[in-house]
C-alpha positions as CSV (number, residue, x, y, z in Angstrom):
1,X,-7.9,-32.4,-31.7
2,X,-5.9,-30.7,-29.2
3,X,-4.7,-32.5,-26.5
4,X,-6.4,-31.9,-23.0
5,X,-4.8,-29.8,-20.3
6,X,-5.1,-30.6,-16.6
7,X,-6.3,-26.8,-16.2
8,X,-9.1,-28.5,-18.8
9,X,-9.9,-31.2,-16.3
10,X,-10.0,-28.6,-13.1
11,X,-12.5,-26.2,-15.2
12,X,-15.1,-29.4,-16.2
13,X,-14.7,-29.9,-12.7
14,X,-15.3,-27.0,-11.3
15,X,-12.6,-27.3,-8.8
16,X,-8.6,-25.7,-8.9
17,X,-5.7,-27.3,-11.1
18,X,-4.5,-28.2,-7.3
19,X,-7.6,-30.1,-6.6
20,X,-7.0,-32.2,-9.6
21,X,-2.9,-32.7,-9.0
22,X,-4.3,-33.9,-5.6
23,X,-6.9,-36.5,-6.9
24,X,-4.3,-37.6,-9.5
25,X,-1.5,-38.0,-6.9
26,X,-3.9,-39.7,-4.6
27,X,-3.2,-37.2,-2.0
28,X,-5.0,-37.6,1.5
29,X,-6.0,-33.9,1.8
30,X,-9.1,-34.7,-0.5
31,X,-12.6,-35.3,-0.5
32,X,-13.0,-39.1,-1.6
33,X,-16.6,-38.1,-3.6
34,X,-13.9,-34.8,-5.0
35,X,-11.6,-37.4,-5.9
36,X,-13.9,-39.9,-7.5
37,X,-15.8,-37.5,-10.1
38,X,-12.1,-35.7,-11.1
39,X,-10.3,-39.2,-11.9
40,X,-14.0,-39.8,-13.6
41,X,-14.0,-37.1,-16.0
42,X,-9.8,-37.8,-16.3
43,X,-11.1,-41.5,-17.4
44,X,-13.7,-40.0,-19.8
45,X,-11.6,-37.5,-21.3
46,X,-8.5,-40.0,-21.8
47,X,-6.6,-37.9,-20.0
48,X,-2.7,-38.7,-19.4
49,X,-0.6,-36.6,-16.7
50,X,2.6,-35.5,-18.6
51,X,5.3,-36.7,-15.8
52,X,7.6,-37.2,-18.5
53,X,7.5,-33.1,-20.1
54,X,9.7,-32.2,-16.9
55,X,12.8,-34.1,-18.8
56,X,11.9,-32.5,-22.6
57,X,14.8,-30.0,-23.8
58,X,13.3,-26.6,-22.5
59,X,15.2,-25.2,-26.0
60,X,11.8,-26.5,-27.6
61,X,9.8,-24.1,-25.8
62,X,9.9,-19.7,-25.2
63,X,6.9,-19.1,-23.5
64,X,7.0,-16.7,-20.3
65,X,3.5,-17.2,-18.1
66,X,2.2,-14.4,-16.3
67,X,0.3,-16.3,-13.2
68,X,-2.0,-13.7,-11.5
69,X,-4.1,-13.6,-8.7
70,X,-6.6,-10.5,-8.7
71,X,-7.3,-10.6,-12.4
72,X,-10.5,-8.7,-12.0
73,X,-8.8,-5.7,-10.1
74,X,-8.0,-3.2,-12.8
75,X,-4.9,-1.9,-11.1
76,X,-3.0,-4.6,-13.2
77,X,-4.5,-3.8,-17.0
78,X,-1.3,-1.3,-17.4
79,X,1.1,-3.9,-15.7
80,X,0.3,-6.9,-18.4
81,X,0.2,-4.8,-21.3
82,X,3.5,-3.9,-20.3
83,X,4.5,-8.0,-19.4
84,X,3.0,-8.9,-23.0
85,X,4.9,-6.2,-25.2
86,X,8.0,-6.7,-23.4
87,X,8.0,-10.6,-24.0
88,X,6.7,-10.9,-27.4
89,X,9.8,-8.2,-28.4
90,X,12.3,-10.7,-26.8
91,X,10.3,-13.5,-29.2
92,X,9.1,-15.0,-26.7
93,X,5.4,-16.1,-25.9
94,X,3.3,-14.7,-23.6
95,X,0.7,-17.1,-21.1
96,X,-1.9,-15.3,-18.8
97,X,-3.3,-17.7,-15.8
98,X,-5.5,-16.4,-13.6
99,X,-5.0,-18.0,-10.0
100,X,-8.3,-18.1,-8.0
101,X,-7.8,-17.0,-4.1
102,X,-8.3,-20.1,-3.0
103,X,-5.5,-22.1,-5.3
104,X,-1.9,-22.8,-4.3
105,X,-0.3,-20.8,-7.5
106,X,2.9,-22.9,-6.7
107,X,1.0,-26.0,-7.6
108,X,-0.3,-24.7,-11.2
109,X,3.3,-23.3,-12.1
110,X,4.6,-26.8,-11.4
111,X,1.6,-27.8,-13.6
112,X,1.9,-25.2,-16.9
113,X,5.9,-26.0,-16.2
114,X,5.7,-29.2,-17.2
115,X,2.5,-29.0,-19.8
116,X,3.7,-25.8,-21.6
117,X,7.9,-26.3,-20.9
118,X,7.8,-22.6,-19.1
119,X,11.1,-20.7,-19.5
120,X,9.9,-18.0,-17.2
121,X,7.3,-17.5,-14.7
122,X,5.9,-14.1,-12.8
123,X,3.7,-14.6,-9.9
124,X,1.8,-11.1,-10.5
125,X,-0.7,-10.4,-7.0
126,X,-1.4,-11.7,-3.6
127,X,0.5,-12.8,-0.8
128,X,3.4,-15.1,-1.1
129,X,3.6,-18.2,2.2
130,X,4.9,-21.2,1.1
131,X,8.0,-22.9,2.3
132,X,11.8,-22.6,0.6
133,X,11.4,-26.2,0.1
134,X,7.9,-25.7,-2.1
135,X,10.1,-22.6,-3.9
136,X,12.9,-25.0,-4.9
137,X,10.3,-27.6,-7.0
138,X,10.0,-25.0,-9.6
139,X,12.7,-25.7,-12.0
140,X,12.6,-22.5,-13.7
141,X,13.3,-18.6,-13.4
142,X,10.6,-16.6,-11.0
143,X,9.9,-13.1,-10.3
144,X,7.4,-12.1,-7.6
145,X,6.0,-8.4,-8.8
146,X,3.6,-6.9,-6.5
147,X,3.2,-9.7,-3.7
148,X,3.4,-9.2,0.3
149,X,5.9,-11.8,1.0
150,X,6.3,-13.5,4.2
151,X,9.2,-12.9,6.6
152,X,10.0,-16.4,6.7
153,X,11.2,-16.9,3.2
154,X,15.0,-15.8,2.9
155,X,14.9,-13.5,0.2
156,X,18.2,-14.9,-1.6
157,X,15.7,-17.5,-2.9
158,X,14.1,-15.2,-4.6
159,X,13.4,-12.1,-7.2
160,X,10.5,-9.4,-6.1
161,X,9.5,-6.2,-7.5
162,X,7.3,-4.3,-4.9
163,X,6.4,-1.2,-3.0
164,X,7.0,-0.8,0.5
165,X,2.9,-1.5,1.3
166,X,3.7,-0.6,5.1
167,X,5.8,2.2,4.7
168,X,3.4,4.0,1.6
169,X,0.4,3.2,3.6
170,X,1.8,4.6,6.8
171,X,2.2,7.7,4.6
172,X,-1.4,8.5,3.5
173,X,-2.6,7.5,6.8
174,X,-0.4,10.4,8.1
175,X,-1.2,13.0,5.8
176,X,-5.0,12.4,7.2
177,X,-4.1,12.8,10.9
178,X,-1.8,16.2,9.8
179,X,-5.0,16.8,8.4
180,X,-6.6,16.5,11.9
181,X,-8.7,13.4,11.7
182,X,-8.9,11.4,15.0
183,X,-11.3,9.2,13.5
184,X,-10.3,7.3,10.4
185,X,-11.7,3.9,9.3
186,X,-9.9,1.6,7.0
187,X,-11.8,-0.5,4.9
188,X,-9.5,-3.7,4.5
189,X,-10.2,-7.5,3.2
190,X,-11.1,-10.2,6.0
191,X,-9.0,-10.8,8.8
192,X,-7.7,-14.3,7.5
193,X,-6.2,-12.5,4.0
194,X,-2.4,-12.6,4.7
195,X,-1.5,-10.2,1.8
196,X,-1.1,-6.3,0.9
197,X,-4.2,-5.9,2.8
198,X,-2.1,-7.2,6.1
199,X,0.9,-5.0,5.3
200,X,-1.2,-1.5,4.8
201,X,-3.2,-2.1,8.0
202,X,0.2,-2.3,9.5
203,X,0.9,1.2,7.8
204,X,-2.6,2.3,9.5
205,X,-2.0,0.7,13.3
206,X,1.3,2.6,13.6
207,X,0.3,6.0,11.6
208,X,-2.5,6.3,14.2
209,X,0.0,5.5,16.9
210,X,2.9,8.0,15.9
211,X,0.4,10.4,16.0
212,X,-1.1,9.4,19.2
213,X,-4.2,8.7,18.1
214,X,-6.8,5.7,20.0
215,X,-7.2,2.9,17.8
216,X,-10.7,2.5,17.9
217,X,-11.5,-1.5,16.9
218,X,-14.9,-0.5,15.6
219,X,-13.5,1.8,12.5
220,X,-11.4,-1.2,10.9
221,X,-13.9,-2.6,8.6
222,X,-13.8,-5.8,7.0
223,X,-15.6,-7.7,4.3
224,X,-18.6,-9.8,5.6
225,X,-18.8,-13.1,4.4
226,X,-22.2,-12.7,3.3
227,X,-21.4,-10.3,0.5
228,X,-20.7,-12.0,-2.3
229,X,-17.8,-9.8,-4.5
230,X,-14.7,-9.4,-5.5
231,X,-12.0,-8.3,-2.8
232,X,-10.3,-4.9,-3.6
233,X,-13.8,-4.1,-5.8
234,X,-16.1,-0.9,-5.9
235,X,-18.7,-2.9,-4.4
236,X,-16.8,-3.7,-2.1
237,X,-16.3,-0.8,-0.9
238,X,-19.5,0.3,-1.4
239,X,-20.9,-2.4,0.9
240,X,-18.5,-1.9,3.3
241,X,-19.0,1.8,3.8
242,X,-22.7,1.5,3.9
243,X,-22.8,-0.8,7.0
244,X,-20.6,1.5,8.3
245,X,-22.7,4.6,8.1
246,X,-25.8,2.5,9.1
247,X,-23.6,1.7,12.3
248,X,-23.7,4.7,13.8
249,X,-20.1,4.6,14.8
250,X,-18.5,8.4,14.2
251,X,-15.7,9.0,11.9
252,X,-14.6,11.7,9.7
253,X,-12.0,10.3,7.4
254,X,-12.5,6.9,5.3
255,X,-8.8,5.1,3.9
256,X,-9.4,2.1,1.8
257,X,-6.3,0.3,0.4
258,X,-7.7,0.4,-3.3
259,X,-8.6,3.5,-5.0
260,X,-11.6,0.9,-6.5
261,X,-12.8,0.4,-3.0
262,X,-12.2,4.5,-2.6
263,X,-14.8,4.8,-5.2
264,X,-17.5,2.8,-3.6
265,X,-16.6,4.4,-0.6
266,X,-17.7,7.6,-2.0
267,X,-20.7,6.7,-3.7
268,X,-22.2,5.2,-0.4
269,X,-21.5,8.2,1.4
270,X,-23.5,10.3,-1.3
271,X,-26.3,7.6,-1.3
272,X,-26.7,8.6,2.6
273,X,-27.0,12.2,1.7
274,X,-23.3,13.1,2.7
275,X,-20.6,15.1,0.7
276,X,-16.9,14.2,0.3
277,X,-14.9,16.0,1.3
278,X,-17.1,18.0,3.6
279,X,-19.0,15.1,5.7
280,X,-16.3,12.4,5.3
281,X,-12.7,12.6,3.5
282,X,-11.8,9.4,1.6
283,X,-8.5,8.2,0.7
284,X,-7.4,5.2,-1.5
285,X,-4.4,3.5,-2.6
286,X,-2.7,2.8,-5.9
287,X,-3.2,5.7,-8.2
288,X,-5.3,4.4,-10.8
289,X,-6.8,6.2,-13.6
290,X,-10.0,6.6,-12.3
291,X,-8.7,8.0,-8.8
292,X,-8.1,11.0,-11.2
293,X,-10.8,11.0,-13.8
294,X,-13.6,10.4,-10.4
295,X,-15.2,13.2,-9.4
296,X,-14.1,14.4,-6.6
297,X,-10.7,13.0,-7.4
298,X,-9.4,10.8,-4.7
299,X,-6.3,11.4,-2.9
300,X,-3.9,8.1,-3.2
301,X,-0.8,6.6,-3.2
302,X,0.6,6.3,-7.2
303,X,2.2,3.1,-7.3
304,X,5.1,3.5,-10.8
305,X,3.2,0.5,-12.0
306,X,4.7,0.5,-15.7
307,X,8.4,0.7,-14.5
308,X,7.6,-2.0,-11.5
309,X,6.5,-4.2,-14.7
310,X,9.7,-3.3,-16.8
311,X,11.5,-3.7,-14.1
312,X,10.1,-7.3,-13.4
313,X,10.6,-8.6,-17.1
314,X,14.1,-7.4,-16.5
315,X,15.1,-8.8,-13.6
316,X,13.5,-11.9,-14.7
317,X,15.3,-12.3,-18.3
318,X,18.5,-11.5,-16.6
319,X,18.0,-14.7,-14.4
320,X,17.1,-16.6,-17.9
321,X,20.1,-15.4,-19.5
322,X,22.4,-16.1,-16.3
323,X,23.0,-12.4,-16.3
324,X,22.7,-12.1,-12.1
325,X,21.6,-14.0,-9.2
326,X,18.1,-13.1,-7.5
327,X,17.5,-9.5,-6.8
328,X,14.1,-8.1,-5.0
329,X,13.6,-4.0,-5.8
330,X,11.4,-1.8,-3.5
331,X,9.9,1.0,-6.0
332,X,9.1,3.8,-4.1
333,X,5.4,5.2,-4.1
334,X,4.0,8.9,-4.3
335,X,1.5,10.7,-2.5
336,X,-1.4,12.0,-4.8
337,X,-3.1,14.8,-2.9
338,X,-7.2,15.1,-4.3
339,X,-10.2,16.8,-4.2
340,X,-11.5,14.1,-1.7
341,X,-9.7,15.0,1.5
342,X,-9.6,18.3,3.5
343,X,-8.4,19.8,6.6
344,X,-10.6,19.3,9.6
C-alpha cells in the first residue's frame, strides 16, 4: 500500500496542505475543532510527517513540480504541455499541483520538497507576497512564470518569467480611447485579489488618464461574492456584464483582463438584445485560441505563452545545473486587433 501523503490528509479533510502543516506544527493560527479532526484522521491513517526527507541525497530523486494556481483557466493548457515535454526530455519527472486561492503555495512546496525530494519547482499563476525570509526556506531551484510579484521582494532572490501586465494592459486600454470611447468598464476580480488583476487595472487607471478621460468608479466592475465561480471564467464574465447592463450605468466599450471573461462579456450583451461591436465593443486579454475561433473575434493582448514556458524551464535548469544566478525576463505582448471593437 502506498504510503500516505500530507496532500492525502488535507483532501479527507477538506481543508489546504497548509491547514494541515498548521495542525501538525501545533501552530496558533488554527481553529482548535480544525485542528482536532486533522490530527484525528492523521491518528487513523497512521500518518508520520517526513521531517527527516529534508536530509535524503536529492541524487535519489529528478522530479520537477509544476505548482499552479488557476488550473481551471485555460490560458495555461499550452504553457504545461510545453513544462511536461520539456522535463520528461531532460529525464526528469514531471509533478502538477494545483494550489487553491486560498493556500500559501510556499507552504505546499516546502511540503512536496520534502515528501517527493523536488529538484525543481515553478510557481505557475497568481500573485507572489511573501517575505525573502519565507523565499529562503525553500531549499531548492524556483522560477516564478506568469505571477504579479510584489515590489517588496528584491528580485535578486529570485527567477520570473512574465509580461509587463501594466504596461500591455495600458496598451489595449489605449487603442479603445484612440478608438473614441469615453466610457470603458473593466471587468476585474474583487478588490482584495493582489495579482495580475491589480497590475492591469493599473494599466486601465493611467490609460484613461493619459488620455484625459474621467474615471468613472461605477464602470470598474468586480466579482460579487454571491456568485459562486471561477475568477478569470466565462461566467464570470457573463455575470458581471449582466449586472452591469441591468445597472443602467452608460458605457460603450467593455475590457476584461481574460479573453474567457471577454467571451461572457459578449454573450451577455447579446442576451440583452445588443450587438458587438455596434452597441458595445469588448476587449480581452491573453490571446487565447478561442479569442480567435469566437465569433466576433475579440481584440486582445497575445501573450508568447509557449516561449514564456521554454523560457521558464530554461532559466530554471540553468539554476539546477549552476549554469547562472537568478534572472527574471519580461516577454513582450502583442496587440491583436478583432472583429469585436470599432471606432466610435
Amino acid at each position: 500500500m502506498e504510503t500516505i501523503t500530507i496532500m492525502d490528509i488535507a483532501k479527507i479533510c477538506g481543508v489546504g496542505v497548509s491547514t494541515v502543516s498548521r495542525a501538525i506544527n501545533n501552530h496558533p493560527d488554527i481553529n482548535e475543532e480544525t485542528k482536532n479532526m486533522i490530527l484525528k484522521v492523521i491518528k487513523e491513517n497512521n500518518y508520520i510527517p517526513n521531517n527527516s526527507a529534508r536530509n535524503l541525497k536529492r541524487s535519489a530523486s529528478k522530479t520537477i513540480a509544476v505548482l499552479i494556481k488557476g488550473i481551471s483557466n485555460p490560458f495555461y493548457n499550452n504553457m504545461l504541455k510545453v513544462f511536461e515535454k520539456e522535463i520528461q526530455n531532460k529525464k526528469y519527472s514531471f509533478l502538477l499541483h494545483r494550489v487553491e486561492e486560498q493556500e500559501d503555495e510556499i507552504d505546499i512546496a516546502l511540503e512536496l520538497e520534502k515528501e517527493k525530494r523536488l529538484k525543481g519547482i515553478v510557481f505557475l499563476g497568481g500573485f507572489f507576497s511573501h517575505s525573502e525570509e519565507k523565499l529562503k526556506q525553500l531549499q531548492v531551484p524556483f522560477v516564478l512564470s506568469t505571477i504579479g510579484v510584489t515590489e517588496k521582494i528584491d528580485k535578486s532572490e529570485y527567477s520570473s518569467v512574465a509580461v509587463d501586465d501594466i504596461k500591455e494592459s495600458y496598451k489595449i486600454v489605449d487603442y479603445l480611447c484612440k478608438l473614441g470611447h469615453k466610457k470603458i468598464a473593466i471587468i476585474t476580480p474583487t478588490p482584495m485579489d493582489e495579482s495580475i488583476g491589480k497590475l492591469r487595472l493599473q494599466g486601465y487607471f493611467k490609460a484613461l488618464e493619459d488620455n484625459q478621460i474621467p474615471f468613472n468608479q461605477n464602470l470598474v466592475r468586480y466579482m460579487e461574492e454571491n456568485i459562486d465561480t471561477d475568477t478569470y471564467s466565462m461566467k464570470y464574465g457573463y455575470e458581471v456584464t449582466k449586472r452591469l447592463l441591468e445597472s443602467g450605468d452608460e458605457f460603450t466599450a467593455i475590457y476584461a483582463i481574460s479573453d474567457s471573461m471577454a467571451v461572457g462579456a459578449c454573450k451577455a450583451i447579446f442576451e440583452a438584445g445588443k450587438h458587438v461591436p455596434n452597441d458595445y465593443s469588448v476587449a480581452g486579454f491573453d490571446g487565447m485560441d478561442i479569442s480567435f475561433y469566437y465569433n466576433p473575434s475579440i481584440t486582445t493582448i497575445r501573450q508568447p505563452v509557449e516561449a514564456m514556458a521554454y523560457e521558464t524551464i530554461r532559466i530554471l535548469f540553468d539554476i539546477i545545473h549552476n549554469k547562472n544566478s537568478q534572472e527574471n525576463k519580461i516577454f513582450p505582448a502583442e496587440l491583436i486587433i478583432g472583429q469585436s471593437t470599432r471606432q466610435i
